[in-house]
MARGU-873716 format. One record per residue (C-alpha): residue in one letter; x, y, z. Coordinates in steps of 0.5 Angstrom, whole numbers, plus 500, padded with zeros to 3 digits. Layout:
BEGIN
aXYZ/...
***
This chain:
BEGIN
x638513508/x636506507/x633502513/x631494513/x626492516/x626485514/x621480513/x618479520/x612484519/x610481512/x614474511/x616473504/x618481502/x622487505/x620493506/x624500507/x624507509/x627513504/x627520509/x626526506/x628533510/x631539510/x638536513/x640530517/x645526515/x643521510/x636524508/x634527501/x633533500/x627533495/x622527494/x623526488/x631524490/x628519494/x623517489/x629514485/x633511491/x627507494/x627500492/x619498490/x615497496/x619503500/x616509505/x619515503/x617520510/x616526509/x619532513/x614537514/x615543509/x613546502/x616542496/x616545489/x616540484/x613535481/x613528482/x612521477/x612516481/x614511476/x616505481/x611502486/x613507492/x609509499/x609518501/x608519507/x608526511/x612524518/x608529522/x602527519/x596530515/x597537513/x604538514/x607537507/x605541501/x607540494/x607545488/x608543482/x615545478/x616551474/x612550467/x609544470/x601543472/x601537475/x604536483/x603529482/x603523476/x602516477/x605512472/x606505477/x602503484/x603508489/x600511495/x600518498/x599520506/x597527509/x600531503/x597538500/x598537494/x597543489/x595545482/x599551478/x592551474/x585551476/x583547469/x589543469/x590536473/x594537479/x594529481/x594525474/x593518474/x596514468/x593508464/x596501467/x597505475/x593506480/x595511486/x591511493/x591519496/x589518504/x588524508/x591528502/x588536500/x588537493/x588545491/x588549485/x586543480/x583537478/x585529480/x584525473/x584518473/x584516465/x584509461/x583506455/x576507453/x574498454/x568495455/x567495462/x569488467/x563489471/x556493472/x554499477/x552494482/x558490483/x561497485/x557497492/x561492494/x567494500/x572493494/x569493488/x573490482/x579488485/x580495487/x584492495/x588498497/x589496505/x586503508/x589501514/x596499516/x598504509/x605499510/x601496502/x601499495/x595498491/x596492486/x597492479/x589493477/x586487473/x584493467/x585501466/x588505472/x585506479/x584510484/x582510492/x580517495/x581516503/x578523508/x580527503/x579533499/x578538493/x577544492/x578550487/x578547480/x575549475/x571545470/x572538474/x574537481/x575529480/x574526472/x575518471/x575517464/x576510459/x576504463/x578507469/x576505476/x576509483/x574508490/x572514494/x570514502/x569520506/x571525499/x569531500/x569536494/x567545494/x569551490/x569548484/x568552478/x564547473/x562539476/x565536482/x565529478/x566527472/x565520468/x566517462/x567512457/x567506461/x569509468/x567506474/x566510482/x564508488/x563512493/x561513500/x560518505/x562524498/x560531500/x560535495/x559543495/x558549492/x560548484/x558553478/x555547475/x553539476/x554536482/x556529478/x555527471/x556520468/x557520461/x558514455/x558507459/x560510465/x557508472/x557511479/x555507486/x553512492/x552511499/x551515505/x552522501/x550529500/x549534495/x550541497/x548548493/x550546486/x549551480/x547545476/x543539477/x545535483/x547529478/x547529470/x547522468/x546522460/x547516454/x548508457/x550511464/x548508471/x547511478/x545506485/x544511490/x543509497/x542514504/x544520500/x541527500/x541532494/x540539497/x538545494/x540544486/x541549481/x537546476/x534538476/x535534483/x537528478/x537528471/x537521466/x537522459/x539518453/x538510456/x540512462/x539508469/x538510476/x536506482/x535510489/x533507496/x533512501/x535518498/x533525498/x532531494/x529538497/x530544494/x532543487/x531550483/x526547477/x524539478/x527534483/x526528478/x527529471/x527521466/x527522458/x528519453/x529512454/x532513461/x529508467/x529510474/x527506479/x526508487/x524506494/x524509500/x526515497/x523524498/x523529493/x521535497/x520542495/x522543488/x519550485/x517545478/x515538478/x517533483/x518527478/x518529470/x517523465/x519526457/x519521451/x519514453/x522515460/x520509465/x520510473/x517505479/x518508485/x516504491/x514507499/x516513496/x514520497/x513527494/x511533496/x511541497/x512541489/x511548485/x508545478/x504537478/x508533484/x508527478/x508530471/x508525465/x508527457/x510523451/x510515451/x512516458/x511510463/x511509471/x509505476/x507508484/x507503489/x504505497/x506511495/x504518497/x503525494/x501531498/x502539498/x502540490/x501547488/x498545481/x496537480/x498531484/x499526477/x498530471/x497525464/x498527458/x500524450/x500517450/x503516458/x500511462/x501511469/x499505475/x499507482/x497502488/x495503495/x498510493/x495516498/x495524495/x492529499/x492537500/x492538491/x491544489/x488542483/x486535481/x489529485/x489525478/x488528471/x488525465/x488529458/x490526450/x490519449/x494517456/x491512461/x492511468/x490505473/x488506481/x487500485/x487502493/x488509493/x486515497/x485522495/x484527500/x483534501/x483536493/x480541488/x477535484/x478528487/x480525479/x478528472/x478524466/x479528459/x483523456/x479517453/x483511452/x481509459/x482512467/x480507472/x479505480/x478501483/x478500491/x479507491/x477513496/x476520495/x475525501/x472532501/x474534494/x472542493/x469540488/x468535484/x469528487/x470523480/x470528472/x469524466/x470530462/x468532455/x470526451/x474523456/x472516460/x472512466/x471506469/x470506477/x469499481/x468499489/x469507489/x467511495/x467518494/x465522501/x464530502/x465533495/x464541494/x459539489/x458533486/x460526487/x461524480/x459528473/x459525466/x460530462/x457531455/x461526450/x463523456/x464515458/x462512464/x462505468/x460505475/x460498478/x459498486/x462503491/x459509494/x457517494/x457519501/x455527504/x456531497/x453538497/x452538490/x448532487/x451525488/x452523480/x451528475/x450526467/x450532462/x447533456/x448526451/x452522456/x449516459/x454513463/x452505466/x452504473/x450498478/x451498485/x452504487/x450507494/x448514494/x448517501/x446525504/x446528498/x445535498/x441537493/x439530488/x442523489/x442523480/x440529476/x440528469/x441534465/x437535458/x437529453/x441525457/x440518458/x444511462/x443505466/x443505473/x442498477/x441496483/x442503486/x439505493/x439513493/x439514501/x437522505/x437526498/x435534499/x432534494/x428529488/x432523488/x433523482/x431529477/x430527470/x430533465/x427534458/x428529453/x433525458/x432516458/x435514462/x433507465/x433504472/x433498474/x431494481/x433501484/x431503492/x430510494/x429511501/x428517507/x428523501/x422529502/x420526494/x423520489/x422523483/x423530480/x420530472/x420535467/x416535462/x418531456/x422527460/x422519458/x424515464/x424507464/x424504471/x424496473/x422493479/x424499483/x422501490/x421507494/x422507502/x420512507/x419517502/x413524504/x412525496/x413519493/x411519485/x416513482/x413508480/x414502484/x416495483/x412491477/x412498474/x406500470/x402507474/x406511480/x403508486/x403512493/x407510498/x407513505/x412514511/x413508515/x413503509/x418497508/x425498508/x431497503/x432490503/x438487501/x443493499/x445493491/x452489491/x451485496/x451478496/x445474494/x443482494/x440481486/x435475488/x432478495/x425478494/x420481499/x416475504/x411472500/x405474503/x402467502/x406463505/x404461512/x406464518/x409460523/x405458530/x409462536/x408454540/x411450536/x417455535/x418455542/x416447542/x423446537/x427451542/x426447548/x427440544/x435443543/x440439548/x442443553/x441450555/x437450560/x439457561/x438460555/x432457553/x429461560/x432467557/x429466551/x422465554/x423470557/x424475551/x418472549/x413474554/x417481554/x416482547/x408479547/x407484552/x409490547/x406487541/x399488545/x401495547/x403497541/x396494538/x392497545/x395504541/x400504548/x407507546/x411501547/x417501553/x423502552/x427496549/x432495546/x433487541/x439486540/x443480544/x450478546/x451471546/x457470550/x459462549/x464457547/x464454539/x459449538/x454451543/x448453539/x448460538/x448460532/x441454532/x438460538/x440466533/x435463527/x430461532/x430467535/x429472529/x423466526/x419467533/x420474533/x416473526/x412470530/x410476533/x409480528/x416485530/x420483524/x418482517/x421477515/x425474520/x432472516/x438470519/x445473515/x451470518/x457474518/x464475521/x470480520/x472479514/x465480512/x464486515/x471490514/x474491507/x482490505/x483498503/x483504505/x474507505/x471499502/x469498510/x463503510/x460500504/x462493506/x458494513/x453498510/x452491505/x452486509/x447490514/x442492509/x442484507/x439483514/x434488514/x427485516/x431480520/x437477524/x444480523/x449475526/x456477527/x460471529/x467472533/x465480534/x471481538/x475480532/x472487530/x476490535/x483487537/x487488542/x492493538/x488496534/x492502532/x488504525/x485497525/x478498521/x475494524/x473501529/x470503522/x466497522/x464498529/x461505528/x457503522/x454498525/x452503532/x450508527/x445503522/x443500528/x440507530/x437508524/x434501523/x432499530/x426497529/x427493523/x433489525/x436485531/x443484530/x447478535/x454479537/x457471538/x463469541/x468467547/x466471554/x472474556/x472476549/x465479548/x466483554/x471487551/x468487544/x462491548/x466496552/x470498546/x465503543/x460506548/x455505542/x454498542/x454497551/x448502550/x445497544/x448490547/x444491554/x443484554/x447478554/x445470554/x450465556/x452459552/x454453557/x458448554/x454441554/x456435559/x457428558/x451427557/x448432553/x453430549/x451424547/x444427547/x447430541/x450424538/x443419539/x440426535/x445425529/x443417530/x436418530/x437423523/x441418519/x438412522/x443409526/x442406534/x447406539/x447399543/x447400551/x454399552/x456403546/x452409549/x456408556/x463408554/x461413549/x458418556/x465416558/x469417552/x465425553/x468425561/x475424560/x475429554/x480435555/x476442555/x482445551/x482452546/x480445541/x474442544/x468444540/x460442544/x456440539/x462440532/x466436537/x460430539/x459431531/x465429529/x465423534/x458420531/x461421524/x468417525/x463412529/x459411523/x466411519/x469405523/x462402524/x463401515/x470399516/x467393521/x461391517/x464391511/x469385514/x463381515/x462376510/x453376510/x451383515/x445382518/x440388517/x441390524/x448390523/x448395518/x445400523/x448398530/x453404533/x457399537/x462401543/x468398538/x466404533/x468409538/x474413536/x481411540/x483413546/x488417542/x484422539/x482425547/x490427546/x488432540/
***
């Protein structure tokens, strides 16, 4: 029975129906009668059933199981493998189709046909699609379009055949499945193209896909499960395109992509693999995002040979070997990735292997974090390890590796260096290594830049005999060993390193030893600070050894050289001191550090000259008073002076002092004057004899914290130490601890700062600027700092009038006058500015006397012979436009 449909669905083409059933007058017997009796475009329904032939769809026809999904099954005809071929564009619903032989193709699709299969069951055998093996018309990327190549098969109405493809056979797969076939449940080989959303394939005795040649998939939602061997491999030329899929229980690798193959995964899960999670060989690539592999039976990454992976946001878990090995030339970048849980090293490179990690985190390793050998080189950026076995980072051979912000925490040895051709850290933290924090092993070298090692089982750093070394800044922080070790014949450079509670020596050198160490400042050593064995020359230069029992420890025949080094509150001090020459005494008490090595201007700080004349305490109050404005702070000021007065007599009377704590906030809005108060303040306090040197150091909070994880201490420590005898001026403290905070390091920077100003209270006094409302909150942050910050002084904003004040001062400096006129429109000009978030006091009255001088120029220069007193004159015409009250 033919039906006319007409033209009124589809105008310009007819379509018809071509009944298939049992009995009924009109219908066919079998499908492959109505296949011959359908005109092109036709529907032939299927009546529920089993059928046993097979069919060739050699004209573009639709099948259809009229009572749906499931309800028809066909077998292949005796003698025959296949239930269904494809030699035209033809589309199958809701059929089971069925193989005679488990390694032979059940559905075959031609060179030249394409063949949709919507919510079909294929059993018992293979789908194959195979074309002439051409030149591929596009790349992997292109197949994660919705239809990739022209492939444009209506999922929807199913009224539309697939067109005729561009280049080789095609294939859609639609909610369906395929299951029970032996070697391949689904091979595309040559230039075929095929589409698959909601596939699923299981039970097959061999690989679930196969691609060769020039073959092209792309597939979304594909589940595959239970096959003997591979999941999916992708051979020759050929490529495959994932999204949103999942591997399950392979007997293989979960994805075997070999010669110029190409995988792009997205969102897809790849769960307890027989062998590899993915596997890349020859010039294979792949790229995921988003992906995960737990579970695989030997590693979860493997690329060799020339292979290329690149991953972001992606998981390897649990694999019982690597969770990344690179062989030969292979090349891997992974970004925002993560590997954990890994029997053998997390990441494993060998050979000429390369990779880049990028924020990146490695944990749970059951050998090392990332294991360099032969010639690999290996980048890693703001990357984190933590719970290592072994070592976070090991190099051996000839192999490299770079480390720029990294954190290592919580491994047996933080980084071990074998390989000499270059390890190399910079901004990088290590925590509470068991062991060593940073090893240059035998022959083996680093180089560390702004490194902070804290909590090492044994030492911070050692240098190992035949070992290179170059430290530049960074920090050495509570080892329970020593804090840098250098064995026999090493002699590594250091510059700039702070070496805080060791528990036995700040530096041990150990039998002919030597190396250079300058600008280091050892703090709280268990033992000598530095212990110089038989026959060691090592040589330090403007080192500071502060708050150790001894500074020294020298075994005979042992050759030191010192230059301008200091001990600090040191019970047995024998080093000799600055100027070298013989060792002088120095007692508990004596001055502290001054600037820390690395900090800014740290090289060229010298103690006060001892000659230079001292201040008289009424003309730096004469020079406070004189300041415009502030007639409040000027009283607290004075008031401090008298306090202070008050304790200096005390303590020369031999009386305890009363307790008392320096430090200010000085709570007022920019331009103010807090920061002309704050230098005044530490000069006066010089004065009375209750600092040392009386210094200002202004910093902020870029100053103070540090852009990587561990580089805030050390920041803190340095600016602070820069200050030591003087005033520390943090302006906009509030900055430090923000609203949302979160892992903010400011906090860091906050408990630094309370913990040295405890430690140094007597030689520092540290002034914290900025808005009211804002220092408010900045003191109640951190219990801390309201118990040092028990005092605040109020900067007020100037009125008019000291405002002009401030502009006759400039005048008066750069030899200006203002006329009387000028002076009262100016004292209006003031009134009538706007008090807004951008009204500077003081900067704002400043700028105003320099774009009157501008404007008094541009008017002077006009006249054809001035006067002498024109050229100083301000005039009210000199002042700025009414416009600029509106800025």
């Amino acid at each position: 029975m033919i039906v006319d449909r007409g033209t009124a669905a589809h105008p310009g083409r007819a379509e018809h129906t071509v009944q298939v059933a049992a009995k009924g007058r009109g219908a066919h017997r079998t499908i492959a009668a109505a296949v011959r009796a359908a005109r092109p475009g036709a529907v032939v329904l299927v009546e529920a059933g089993d059928y046993r032939e097979s069919l060739t769809l050699d004209r573009p026809v639709v099948l259809r199981a009229e009572h749906g999904a499931g309800s028809v099954t066909l077998s292949p005809a005796a003698g025959r493998s296949e239930a269904v071929v494809a030699g035209a564009h033809c589309a199958v619903y809701g059929f089971t189709l069925r193989g005679a032989d488990p390694e032979q193709p059940a559905v075959r699709v031609e060179d030249g046909a394409s063949l949709a299969l919507h919510d079909c069951v294929v059993l018992g055998g293979r789908v194959e699609v195979t074309g002439e093996d051409t030149e591929p018309t596009s790349g992997v990327r292109e197949l994660t379009a919705p239809d990739p190549d022209g492939l444009d098969f209506d999922t929807e109405s199913g009224a539309d055949l697939p067109p005729a493809p561009e280049a080789g056979p095609a294939l859609l797969l639609l909610r369906c499945r395929i299951a029970g076939a032996s070697g391949a449940g689904l091979r595309l080989s040559g230039g075929a193209r095929a589409r698959a959303d909601d596939l699923r394939i299981e039970a097959v005795d061999g690989t679930a896909v196969v691609l060769s040649g020039a073959a092209r998939l792309s597939a979304e939602r594909l589940r595959v499960h239970g096959t003997t061997g591979a999941g999916l491999r992708i051979r020759g030329r050929a490529a495959l395109a994932l999204m949103d899929s999942t591997l399950r229980n392979t007997g293989g690798s979960g994805v075997l992509v070999e010669d110029d193959g190409a995988l792009v995964a997205g969102e897809t899960r790849i769960t307890a693999a027989g062998a590899v999670g993915i596997r890349l060989t020859g010039a294979a690539t792949a790229e995921l995002a988003d992906c995960r592999i737990t579970g695989s039976a030997t590693s979860g990454l493997v690329v060799q040979d020339t292979a290329r992976l690149t991953a972001a946001g992606s998981t390897v878990a649990d694999s019982r070997a690597n969770g990344l090995l690179l062989l030969g030339n292979g090349t891997a970048r992974l970004a925002d990735c993560v590997i954990s849980g890994t029997g053998y090293s997390a990441v494993h490179l060998a050979d000429a292997a390369r990779i880049g990690l990028l924020d990146c985190r490695i944990r749970d390793s059951a050998e090392h974090g990332l294991h360099a050998v032969g010639t690999a080189h290996a980048d890693l950026a703001e990357c984190g390890l933590s719970r290592i076995a072994m070592t976070g980072l090991h190099t051996d051979g000839a192999a490299t590796l770079t480390a720029r912000g990294c954190r290592l925490t919580d491994t047996a040895t933080g980084v071990h260096a074998l390989s000499p051709a270059g390890t190399e850290l910079e901004h990088c933290t290590v925590l509470r290594a068991a062991k060593t924090g940073v090893e240059a092993g035998a022959g083996g070298g680093v180089r560390l830049a702004q490194v902070r090692i804290a909590g090492a089982g044994a030492a911070g750093i050692v240098v190992d005999s035949g070992a290179t070394a170059q430290v530049n800044g960074g920090s050495v922080e509570g080892s329970s060993g020593s804090g840098v070790v250098v064995w026999t014949g090493a002699a590594p450079e250091i510059s700039g390193l702070h070496i805080d509670a060791p528990a036995k020596n700040g530096v041990y050198l150990a039998e002919d030893a030597g190396g250079t160490f300058t600008s280091c400042e050892i703090t709280g050593a268990g033992f000598p600070a530095l212990h110089v064995a038989r026959g060691a020359s090592p040589v330090f230069r403007r080192c500071r050894v502060r708050d150790c029992a001894e500074d020294l420890g020298l075994e005979e025949g042992a050759r030191p050289a010192f230059e301008d080094c200091a001990s600090y509150d040191v019970r047995r001090p024998t080093m000799p001191q600055q100027g070298g020459g013989a060792v002088q005494a120095r007692t508990v008490g004596s001055p502290a550090v001054p600037a820390a090595p690395g900090a800014p201007g740290a090289a060229d700080e010298e103690e006060p000259d001892p000659d230079a004349p001292e201040e008289d305490l009424d003309d730096l109050l004469a020079e406070l008073h004189a300041l415009v404005g502030l007639d409040g702070v000027k009283g607290d000021v004075g008031s401090l002076v008298k306090l202070m007065q008050t304790v200096r007599r005390r303590q020369e009377a031999g009386l305890p002092a009363p307790p008392l704590s320096r430090h200010l906030v000085f709570a007022g809005n920019p331009g103010t004057g807090k920061t002309t108060v704050a230098r005044l303040y530490g000069r006066l306090l010089k004065a009375l004899g209750l600092l040392r040197r009386g210094h200002l150091v202004e910093v902020d909070r870029s100053a103070l914290v540090g852009e990587y994880v561990g580089h805030t201490g050390p920041r803190t420590t340095a600016a602070f130490q820069q200050a030591l005898g003087g005033v520390l001026f943090i302006d906009e403290a509030y900055a430090l601890s923000p609203l949302h905070s979160g892992n903010d390091f400011g906090t860091e920077a906050i408990a630094t700062l309370v913990k040295l100003m405890e430690d140094h209270r007597d030689d520092i006094v540290v002034i914290a600027a900025g808005y009211p409302a804002e220092m408010d909150r900045f003191v109640a942050s951190n219990p801390g700092l309201s118990s040092r910050f028990s005092r605040t002084l109020h900067f007020v904003d100037y009125d008019a009038a000291e405002l002009v004040s401030i502009v006759e001062h400039q005048a008066a400096e750069h030899r200006y006058e203002l006329s009387e006129r000028a002076r009262t429109e100016l004292s209006g000009f003031f009134a009538r500015m706007p008090r807004t978030e951008g009204f500077g006091n003081g900067r704002s009255a400043r700028q105003v006397f320099q774009e009157m001088t501008e404007r008094q120029a541009q008017r002077v220069a006009e006249l054809a012979d001035p006067r002498p007193e024109d050229l100083v004159a301000l005039e009210a015409d000199d002042l700025p436009s009414p416009t600029a009250l509106r800025t």
